[in-house]
DSSP file (Angstrom, degrees, kcal/mol; ACC not computed):
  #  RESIDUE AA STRUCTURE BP1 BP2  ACC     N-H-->O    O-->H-N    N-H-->O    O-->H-N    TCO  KAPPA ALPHA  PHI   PSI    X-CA   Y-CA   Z-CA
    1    1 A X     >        0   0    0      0, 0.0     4,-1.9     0, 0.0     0, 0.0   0.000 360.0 360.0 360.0 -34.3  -49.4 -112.9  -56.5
    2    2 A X  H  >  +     0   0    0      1,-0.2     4,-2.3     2,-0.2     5,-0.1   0.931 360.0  61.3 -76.8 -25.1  -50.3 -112.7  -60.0
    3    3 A X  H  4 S+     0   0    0      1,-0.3    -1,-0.2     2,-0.2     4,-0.2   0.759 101.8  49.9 -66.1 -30.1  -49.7 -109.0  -59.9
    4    4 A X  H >> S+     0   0    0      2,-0.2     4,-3.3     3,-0.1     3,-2.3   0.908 107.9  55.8 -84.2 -32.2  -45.9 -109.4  -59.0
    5    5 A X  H >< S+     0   0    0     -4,-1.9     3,-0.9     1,-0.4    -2,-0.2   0.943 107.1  50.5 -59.8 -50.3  -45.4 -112.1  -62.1
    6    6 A X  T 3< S+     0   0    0     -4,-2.3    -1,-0.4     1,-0.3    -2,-0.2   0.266 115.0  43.0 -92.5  10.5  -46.6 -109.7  -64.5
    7    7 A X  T X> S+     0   0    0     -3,-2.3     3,-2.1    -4,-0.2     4,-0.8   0.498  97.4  78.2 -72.0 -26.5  -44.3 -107.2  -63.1
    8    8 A X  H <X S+     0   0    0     -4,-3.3     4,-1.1    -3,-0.9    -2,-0.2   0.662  86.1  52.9 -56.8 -15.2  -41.7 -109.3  -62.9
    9    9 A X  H 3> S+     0   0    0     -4,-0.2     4,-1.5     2,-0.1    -1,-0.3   0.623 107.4  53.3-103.2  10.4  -40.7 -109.4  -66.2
   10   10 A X  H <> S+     0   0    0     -3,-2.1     4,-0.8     2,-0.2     3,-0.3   0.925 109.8  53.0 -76.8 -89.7  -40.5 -105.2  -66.5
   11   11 A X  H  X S+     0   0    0     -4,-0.8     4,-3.5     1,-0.3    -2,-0.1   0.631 107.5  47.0 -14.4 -60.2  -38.4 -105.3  -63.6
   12   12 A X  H >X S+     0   0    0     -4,-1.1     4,-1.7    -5,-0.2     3,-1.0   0.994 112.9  45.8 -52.4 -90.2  -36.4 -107.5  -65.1
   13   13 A X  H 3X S+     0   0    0     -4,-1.5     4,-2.7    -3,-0.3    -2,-0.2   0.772 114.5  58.5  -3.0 -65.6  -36.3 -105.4  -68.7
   14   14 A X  H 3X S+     0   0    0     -4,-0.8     4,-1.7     1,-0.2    -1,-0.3   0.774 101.8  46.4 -39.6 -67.5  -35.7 -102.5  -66.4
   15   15 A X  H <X S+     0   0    0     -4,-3.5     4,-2.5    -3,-1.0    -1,-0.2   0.732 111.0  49.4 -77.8 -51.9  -32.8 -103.6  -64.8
   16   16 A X  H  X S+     0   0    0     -4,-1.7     4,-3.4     2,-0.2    -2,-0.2   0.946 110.6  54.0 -68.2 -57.5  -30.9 -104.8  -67.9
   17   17 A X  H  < S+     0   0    0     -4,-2.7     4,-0.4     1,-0.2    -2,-0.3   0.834 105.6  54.8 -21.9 -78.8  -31.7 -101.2  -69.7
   18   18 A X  H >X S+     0   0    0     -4,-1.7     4,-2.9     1,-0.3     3,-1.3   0.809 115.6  38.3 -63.3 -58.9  -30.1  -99.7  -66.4
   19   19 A X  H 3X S+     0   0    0     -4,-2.5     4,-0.9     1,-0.3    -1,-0.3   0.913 113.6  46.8 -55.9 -43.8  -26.6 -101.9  -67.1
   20   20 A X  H 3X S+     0   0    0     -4,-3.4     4,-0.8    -3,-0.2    -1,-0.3   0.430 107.6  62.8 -94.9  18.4  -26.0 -102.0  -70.5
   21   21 A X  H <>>S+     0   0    0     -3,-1.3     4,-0.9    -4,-0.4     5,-0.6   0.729 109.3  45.9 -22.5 -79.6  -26.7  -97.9  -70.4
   22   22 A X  H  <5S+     0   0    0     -4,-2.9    -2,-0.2     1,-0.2    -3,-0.1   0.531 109.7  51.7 -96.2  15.1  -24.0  -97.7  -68.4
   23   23 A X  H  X5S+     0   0    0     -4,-0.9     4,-2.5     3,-0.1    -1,-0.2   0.943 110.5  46.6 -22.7 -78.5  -21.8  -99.9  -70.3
   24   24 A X  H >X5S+     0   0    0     -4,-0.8     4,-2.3     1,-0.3     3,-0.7   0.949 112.3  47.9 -64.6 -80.2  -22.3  -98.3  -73.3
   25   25 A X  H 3X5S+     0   0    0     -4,-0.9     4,-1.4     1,-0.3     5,-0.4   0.836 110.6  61.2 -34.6 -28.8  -21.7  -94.4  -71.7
   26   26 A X  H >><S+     0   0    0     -5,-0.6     4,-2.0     2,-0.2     3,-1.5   0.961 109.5  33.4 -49.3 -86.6  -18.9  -96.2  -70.3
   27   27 A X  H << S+     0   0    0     -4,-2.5    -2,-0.2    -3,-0.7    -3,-0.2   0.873 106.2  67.8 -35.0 -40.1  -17.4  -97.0  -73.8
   28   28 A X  H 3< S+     0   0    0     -4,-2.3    -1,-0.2     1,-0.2    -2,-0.2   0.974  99.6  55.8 -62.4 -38.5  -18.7  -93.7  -75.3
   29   29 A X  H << S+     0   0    0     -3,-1.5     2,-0.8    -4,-1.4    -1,-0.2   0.934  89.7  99.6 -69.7 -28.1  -15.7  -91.7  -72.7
   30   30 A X  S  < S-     0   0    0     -4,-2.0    -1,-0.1    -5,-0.4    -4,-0.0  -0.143  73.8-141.0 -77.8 124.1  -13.3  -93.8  -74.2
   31   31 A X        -     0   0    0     -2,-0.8     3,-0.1     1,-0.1    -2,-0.1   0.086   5.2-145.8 -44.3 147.7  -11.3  -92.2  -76.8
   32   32 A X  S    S+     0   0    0      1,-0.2     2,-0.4     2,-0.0    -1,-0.1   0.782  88.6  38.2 -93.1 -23.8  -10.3  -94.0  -79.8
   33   33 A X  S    S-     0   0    0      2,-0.0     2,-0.4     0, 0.0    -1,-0.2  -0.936  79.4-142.4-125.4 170.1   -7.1  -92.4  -80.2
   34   34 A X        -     0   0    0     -2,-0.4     2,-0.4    -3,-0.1    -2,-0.0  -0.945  18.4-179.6-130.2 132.3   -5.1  -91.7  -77.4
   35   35 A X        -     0   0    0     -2,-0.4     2,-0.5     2,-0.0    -2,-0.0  -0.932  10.6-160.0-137.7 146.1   -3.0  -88.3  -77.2
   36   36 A X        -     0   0    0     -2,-0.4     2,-0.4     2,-0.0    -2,-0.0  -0.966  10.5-175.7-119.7 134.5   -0.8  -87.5  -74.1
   37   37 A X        -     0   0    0     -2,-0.5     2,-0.5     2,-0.0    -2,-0.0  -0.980  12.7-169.2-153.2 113.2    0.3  -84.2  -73.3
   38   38 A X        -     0   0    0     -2,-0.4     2,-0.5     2,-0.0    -2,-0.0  -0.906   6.4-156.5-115.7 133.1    2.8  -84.1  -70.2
   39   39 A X        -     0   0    0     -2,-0.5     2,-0.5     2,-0.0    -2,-0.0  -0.822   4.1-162.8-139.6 123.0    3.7  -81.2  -68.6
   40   40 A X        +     0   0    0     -2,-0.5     2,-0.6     2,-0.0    -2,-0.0  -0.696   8.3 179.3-105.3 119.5    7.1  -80.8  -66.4
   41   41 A X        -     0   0    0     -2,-0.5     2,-0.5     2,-0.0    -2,-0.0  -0.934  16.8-150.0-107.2 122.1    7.4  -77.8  -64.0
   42   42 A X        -     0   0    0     -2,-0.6     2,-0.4     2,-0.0    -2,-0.0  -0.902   6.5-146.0 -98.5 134.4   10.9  -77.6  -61.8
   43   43 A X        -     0   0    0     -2,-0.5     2,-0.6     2,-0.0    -2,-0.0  -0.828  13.1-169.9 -61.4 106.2   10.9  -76.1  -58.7
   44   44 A X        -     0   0    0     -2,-0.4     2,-0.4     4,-0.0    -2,-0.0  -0.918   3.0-170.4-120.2 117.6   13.9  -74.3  -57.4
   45   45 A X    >   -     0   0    0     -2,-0.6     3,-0.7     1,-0.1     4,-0.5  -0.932  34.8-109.2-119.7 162.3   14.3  -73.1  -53.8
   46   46 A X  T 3  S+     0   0    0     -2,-0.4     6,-0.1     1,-0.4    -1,-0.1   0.469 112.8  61.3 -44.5 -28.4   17.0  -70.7  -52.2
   47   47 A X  T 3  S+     0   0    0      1,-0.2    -1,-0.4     5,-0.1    -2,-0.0  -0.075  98.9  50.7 -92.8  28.2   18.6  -73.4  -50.4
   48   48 A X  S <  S+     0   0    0     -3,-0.7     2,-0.7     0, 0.0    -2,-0.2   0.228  92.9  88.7 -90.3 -40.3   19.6  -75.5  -53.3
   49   49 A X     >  -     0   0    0     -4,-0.5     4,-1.2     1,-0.1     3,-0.1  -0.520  55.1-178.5 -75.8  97.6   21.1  -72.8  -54.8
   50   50 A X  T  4 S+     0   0    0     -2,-0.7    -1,-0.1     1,-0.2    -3,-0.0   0.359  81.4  63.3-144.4  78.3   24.7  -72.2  -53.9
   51   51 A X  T  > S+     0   0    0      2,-0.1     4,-3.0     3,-0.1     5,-0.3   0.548 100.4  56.5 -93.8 -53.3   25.5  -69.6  -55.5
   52   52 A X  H  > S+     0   0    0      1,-0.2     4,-0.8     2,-0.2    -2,-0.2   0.651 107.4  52.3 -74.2 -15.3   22.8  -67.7  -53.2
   53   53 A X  H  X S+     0   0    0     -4,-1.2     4,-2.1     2,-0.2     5,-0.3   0.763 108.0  51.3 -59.9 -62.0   24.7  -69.1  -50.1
   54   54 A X  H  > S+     0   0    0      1,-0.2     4,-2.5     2,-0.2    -2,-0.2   0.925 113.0  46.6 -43.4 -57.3   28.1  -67.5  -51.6
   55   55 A X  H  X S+     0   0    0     -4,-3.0     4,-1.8     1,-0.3     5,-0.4   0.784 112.4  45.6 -91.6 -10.2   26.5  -64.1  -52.1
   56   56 A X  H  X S+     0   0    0     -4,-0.8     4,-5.2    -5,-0.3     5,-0.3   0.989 108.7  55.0 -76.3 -35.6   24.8  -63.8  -48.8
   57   57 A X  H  X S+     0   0    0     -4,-2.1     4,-2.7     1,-0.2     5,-0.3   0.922 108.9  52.6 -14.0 -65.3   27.9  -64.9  -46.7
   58   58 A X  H >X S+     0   0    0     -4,-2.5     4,-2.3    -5,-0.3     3,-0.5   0.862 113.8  40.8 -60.9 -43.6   29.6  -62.0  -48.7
   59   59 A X  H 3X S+     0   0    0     -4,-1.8     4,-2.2     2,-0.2     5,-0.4   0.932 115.5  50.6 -68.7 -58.8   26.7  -59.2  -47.6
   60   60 A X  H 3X S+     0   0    0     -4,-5.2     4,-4.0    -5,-0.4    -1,-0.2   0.974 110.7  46.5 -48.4 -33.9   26.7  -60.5  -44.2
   61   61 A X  H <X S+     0   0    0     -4,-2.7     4,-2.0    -3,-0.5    -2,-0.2   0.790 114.4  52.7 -84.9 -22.4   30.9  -60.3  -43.8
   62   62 A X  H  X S+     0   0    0     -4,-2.3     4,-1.5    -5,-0.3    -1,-0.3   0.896 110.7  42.1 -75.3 -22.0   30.6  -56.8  -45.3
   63   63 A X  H  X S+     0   0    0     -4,-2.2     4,-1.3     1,-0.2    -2,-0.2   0.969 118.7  49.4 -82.2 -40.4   27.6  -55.5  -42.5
   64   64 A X  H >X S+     0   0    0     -4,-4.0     4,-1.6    -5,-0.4     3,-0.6   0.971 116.0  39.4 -85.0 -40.4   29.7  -57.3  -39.8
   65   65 A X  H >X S+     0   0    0     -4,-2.0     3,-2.8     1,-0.2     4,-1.6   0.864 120.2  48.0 -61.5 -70.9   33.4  -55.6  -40.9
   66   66 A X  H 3< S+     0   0    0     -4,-1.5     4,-0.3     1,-0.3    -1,-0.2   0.558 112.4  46.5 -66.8  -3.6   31.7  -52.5  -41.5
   67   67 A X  H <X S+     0   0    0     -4,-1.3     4,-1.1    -3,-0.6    -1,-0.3   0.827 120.3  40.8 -68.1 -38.8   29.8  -52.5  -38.1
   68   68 A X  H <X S+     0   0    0     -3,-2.8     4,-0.8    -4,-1.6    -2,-0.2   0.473 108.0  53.7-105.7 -17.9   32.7  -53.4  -36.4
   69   69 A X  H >< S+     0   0    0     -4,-1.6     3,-1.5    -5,-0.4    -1,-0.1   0.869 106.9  57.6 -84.5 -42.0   35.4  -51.2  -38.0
   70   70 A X  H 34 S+     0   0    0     -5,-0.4    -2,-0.2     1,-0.3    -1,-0.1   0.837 103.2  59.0 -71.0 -26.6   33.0  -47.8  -37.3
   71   71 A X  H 3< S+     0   0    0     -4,-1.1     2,-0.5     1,-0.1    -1,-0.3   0.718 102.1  44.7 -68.6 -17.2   33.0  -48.7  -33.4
   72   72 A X    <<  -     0   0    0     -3,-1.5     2,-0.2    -4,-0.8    -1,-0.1  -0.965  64.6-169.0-130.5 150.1   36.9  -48.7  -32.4
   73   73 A X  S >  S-     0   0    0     -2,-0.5     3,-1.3    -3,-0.0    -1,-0.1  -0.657  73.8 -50.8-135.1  74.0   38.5  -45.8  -33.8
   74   74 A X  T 3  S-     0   0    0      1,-0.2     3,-0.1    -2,-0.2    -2,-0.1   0.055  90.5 -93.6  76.2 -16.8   42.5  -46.6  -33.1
   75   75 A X  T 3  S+     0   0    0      1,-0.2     2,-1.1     0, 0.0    -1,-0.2   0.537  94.4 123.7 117.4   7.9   41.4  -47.4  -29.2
   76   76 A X    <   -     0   0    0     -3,-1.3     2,-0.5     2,-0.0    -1,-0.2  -0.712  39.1-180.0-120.7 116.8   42.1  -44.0  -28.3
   77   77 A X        -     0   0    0     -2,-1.1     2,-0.4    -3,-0.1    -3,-0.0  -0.746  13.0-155.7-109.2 155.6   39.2  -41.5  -26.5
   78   78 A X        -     0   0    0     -2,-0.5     2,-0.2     2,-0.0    -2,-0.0  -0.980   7.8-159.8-124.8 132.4   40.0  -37.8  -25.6
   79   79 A X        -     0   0    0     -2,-0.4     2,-0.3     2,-0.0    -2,-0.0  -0.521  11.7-140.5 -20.3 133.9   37.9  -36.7  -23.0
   80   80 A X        -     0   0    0     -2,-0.2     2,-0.6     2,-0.0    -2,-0.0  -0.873  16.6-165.3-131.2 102.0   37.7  -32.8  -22.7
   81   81 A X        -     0   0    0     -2,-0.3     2,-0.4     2,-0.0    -2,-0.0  -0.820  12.7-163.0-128.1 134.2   37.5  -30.7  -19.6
   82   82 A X        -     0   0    0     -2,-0.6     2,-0.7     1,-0.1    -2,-0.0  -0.724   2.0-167.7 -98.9 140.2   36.7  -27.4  -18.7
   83   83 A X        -     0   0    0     -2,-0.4     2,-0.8     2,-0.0    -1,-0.1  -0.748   6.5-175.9-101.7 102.5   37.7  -25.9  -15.4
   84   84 A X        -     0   0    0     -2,-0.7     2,-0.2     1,-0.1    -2,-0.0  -0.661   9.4-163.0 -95.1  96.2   35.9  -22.4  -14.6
   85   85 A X        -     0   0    0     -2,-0.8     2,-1.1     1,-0.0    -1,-0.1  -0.346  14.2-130.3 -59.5 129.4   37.2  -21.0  -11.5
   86   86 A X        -     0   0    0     -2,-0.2     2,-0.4     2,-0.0    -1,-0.0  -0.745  19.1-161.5-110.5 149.2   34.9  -18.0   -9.7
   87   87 A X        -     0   0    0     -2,-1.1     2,-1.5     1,-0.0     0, 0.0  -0.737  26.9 -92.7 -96.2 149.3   36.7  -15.4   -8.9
   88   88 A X              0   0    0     -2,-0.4    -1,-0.0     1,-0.2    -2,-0.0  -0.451 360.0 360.0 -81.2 116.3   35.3  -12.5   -6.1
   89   89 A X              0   0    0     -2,-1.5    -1,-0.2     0, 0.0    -2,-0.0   0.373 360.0 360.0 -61.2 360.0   33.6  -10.1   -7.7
């Protein structure tokens, strides 16, 4: 019993060291002046843009005329046939 009183007031000692330590390193991070530096990035994506709508329309409506123009060619097909008759030899 006597052995814990005469610790008790190290403990004590101990314990207050521990807190006001980390007060004070607490205080120490804070600056004394305060400087602010903000920094603003915009984001732009392809679907916001529509300008980038207008030009694909136009690239799509040229591949489809020009797909479409190169298959009918005035509607008219010629077939060609030969007939080779045998004759007796």
């Amino acid at each position: 019993m006597k052995q814990s009183l005469k610790t008790m007031p190290f403990r004590i000692y101990l314990t207050l060291f521990v807190f006001f330590t980390g007060i004070v390193s607490s205080f120490a991070q804070d600056a004394a002046t305060t400087s602010t530096s903000t920094t603003h990035t915009e984001t732009t994506t392809m679907h916001i843009e529509p300008w980038m709508w207008i030009v694909g329309a136009a690239v799509f409506l040229l591949i489809l005329v020009a797909l479409l123009r190169g298959k009918s060619k005035d509607g008219v097909s010629v077939t060609k046939t030969t007939t080779v008759e045998n004759s007796d030899i």
